[in-house]
C-alpha positions as CSV (number, residue, x, y, z in Angstrom):
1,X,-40.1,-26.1,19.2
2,X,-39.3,-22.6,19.4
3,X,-36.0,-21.0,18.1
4,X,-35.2,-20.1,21.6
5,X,-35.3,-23.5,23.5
6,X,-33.4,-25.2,20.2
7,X,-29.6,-25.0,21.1
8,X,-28.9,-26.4,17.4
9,X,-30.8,-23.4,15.5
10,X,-29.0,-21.1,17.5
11,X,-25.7,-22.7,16.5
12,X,-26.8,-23.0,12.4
13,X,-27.8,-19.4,12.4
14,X,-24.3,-18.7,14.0
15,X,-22.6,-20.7,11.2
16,X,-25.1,-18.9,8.6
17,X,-24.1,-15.3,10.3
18,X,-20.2,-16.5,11.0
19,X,-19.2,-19.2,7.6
20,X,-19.9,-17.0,5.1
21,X,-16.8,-14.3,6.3
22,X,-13.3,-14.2,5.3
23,X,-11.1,-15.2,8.2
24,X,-8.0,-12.7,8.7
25,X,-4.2,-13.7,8.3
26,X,-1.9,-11.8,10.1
27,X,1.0,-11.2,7.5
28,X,3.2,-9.1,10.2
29,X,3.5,-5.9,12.6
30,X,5.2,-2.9,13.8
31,X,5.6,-1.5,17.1
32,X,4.2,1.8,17.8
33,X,4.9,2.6,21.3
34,X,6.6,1.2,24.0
35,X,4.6,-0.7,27.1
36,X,5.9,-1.7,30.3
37,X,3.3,-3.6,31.3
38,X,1.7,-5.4,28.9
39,X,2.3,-5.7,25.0
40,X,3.4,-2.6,23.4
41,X,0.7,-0.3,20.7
42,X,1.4,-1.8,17.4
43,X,-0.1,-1.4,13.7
44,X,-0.9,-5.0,12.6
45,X,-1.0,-5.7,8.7
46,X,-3.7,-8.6,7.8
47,X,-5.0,-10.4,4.4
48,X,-8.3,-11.3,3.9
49,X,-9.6,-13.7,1.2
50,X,-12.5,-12.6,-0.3
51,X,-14.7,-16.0,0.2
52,X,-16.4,-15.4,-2.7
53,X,-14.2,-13.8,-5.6
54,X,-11.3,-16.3,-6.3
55,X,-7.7,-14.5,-6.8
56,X,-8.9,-11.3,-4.6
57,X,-7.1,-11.0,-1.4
58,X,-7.5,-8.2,0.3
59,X,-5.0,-6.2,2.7
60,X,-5.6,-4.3,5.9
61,X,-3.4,-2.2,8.4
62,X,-5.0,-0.8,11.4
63,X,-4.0,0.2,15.0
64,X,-3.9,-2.6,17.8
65,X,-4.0,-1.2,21.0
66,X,-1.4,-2.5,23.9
67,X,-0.8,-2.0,27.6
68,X,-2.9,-4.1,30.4
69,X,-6.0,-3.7,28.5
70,X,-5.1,-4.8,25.0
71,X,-3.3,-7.8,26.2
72,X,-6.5,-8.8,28.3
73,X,-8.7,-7.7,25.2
74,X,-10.4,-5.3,26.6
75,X,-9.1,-1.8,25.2
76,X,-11.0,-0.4,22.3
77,X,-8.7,0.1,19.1
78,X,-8.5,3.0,16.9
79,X,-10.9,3.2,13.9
80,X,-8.1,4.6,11.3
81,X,-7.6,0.8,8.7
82,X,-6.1,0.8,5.8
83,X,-7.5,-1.2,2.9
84,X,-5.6,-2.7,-0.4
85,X,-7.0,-5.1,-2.4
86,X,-5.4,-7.2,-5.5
87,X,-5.2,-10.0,-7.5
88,X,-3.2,-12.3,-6.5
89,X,-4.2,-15.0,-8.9
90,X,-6.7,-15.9,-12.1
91,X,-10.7,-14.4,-10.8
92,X,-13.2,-16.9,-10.8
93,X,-16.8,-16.4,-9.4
94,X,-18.4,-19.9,-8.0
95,X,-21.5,-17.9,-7.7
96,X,-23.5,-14.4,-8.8
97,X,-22.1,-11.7,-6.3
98,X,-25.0,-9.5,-4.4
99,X,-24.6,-5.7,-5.3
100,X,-23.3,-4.8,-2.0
101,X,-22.2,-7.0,1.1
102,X,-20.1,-7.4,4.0
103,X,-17.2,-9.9,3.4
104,X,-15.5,-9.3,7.0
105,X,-16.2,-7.7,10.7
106,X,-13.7,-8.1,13.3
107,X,-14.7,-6.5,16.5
108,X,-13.0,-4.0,17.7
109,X,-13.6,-3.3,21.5
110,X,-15.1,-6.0,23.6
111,X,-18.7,-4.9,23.1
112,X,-19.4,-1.7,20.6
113,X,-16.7,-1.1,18.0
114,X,-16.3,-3.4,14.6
115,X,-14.0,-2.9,11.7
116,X,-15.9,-3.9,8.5
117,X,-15.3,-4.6,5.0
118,X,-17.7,-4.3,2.5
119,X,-17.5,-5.5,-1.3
120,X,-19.6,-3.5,-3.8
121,X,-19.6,-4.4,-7.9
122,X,-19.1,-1.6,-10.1
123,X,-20.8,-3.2,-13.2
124,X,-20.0,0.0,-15.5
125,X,-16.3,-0.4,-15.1
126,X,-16.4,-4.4,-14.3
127,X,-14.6,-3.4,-10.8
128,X,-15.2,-4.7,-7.1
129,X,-14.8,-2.3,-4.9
130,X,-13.9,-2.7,-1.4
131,X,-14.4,-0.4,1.7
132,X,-13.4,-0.5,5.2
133,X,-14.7,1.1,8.1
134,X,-15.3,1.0,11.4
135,X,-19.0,1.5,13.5
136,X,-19.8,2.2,17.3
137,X,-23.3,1.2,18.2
138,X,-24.6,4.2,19.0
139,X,-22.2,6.4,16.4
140,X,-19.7,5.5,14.0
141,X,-16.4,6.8,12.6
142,X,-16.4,8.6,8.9
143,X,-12.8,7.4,8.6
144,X,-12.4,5.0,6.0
145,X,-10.4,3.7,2.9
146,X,-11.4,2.6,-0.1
147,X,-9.5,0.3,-3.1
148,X,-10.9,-1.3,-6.3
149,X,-10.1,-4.3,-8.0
150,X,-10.2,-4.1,-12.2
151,X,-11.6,-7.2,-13.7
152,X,-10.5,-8.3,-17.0
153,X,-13.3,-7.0,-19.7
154,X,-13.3,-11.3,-20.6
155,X,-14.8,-11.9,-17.1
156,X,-18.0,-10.5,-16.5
157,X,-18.9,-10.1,-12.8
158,X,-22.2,-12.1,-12.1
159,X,-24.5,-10.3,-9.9
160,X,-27.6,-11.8,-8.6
């Protein structure tokens, strides 16, 4: 049966696409600027789990955007995030990490804008290095942020 008449390989590539991400936590938020209609601009503060890298969580602050349209979802947010990541407990690796990958997206507007974090393994200095960003389907945003997490020189970082 083809893929496209087969409702339940649609929904195991989803999971395969979807499982694999961290899910964000929203730790707390400040107001920005007042809205009468609607809820107010605000800069949200979320952690992230990485879902592979045990004792790694990861911290992001970024813009949400309020009024009419935010509240209804459909206002496109800012692409300025802030990114911190530390350990918050003893690092453990089920499995060998890739060199580079994508441990979260989150869209960002209702069709073109997604904020993206991506872990890459510094092997030299036994580090994981995390980036976030944002992208536009037809052109994204050079701002970014950057933070790196030392692993202890007793625990190797498998890479595959």
């Amino acid at each position: 049966m083809p893929l496209s008449t087969h409702p339940a390989r649609w929904a195991a590539l989803f999971c395969l696409a979807v499982c694999g991400l961290a899910r964000a936590e929203n730790i707390g938020e400040v107001d920005t600027a007042f809205k009468l209609i609607g809820p107010d601009h605000k800069i949200v503060v979320e952690a992230y789990d990485d879902p592979k890298v045990q004792g790694v969580a990861c911290f992001v602050s970024r813009a949400k955007t309020g009024g009419i349209k935010g509240g209804l979802g459909l206002a496109e947010d800012k692409a300025e995030a802030s990114i911190a990541c530390r350990q918050v407990g003893p690092i453990g690796f089920a499995k060998p990490l890739p060199h580079q990958e994508e441990v979260f997206n989150e869209r960002l507007s209702i069709v073109f804008k997604k904020l993206r974090i991506v872990r890459i393994v510094d092997s030299k200095r036994n580090a994981l290095v995390y980036l976030t960003y944002s992208d536009r389907l037809i052109d994204g945003s050079p701002k970014n942020s950057v933070t790196a997490v030392a692993v202890d020189a007793g625990t190797p970082i498998p890479l595959k």
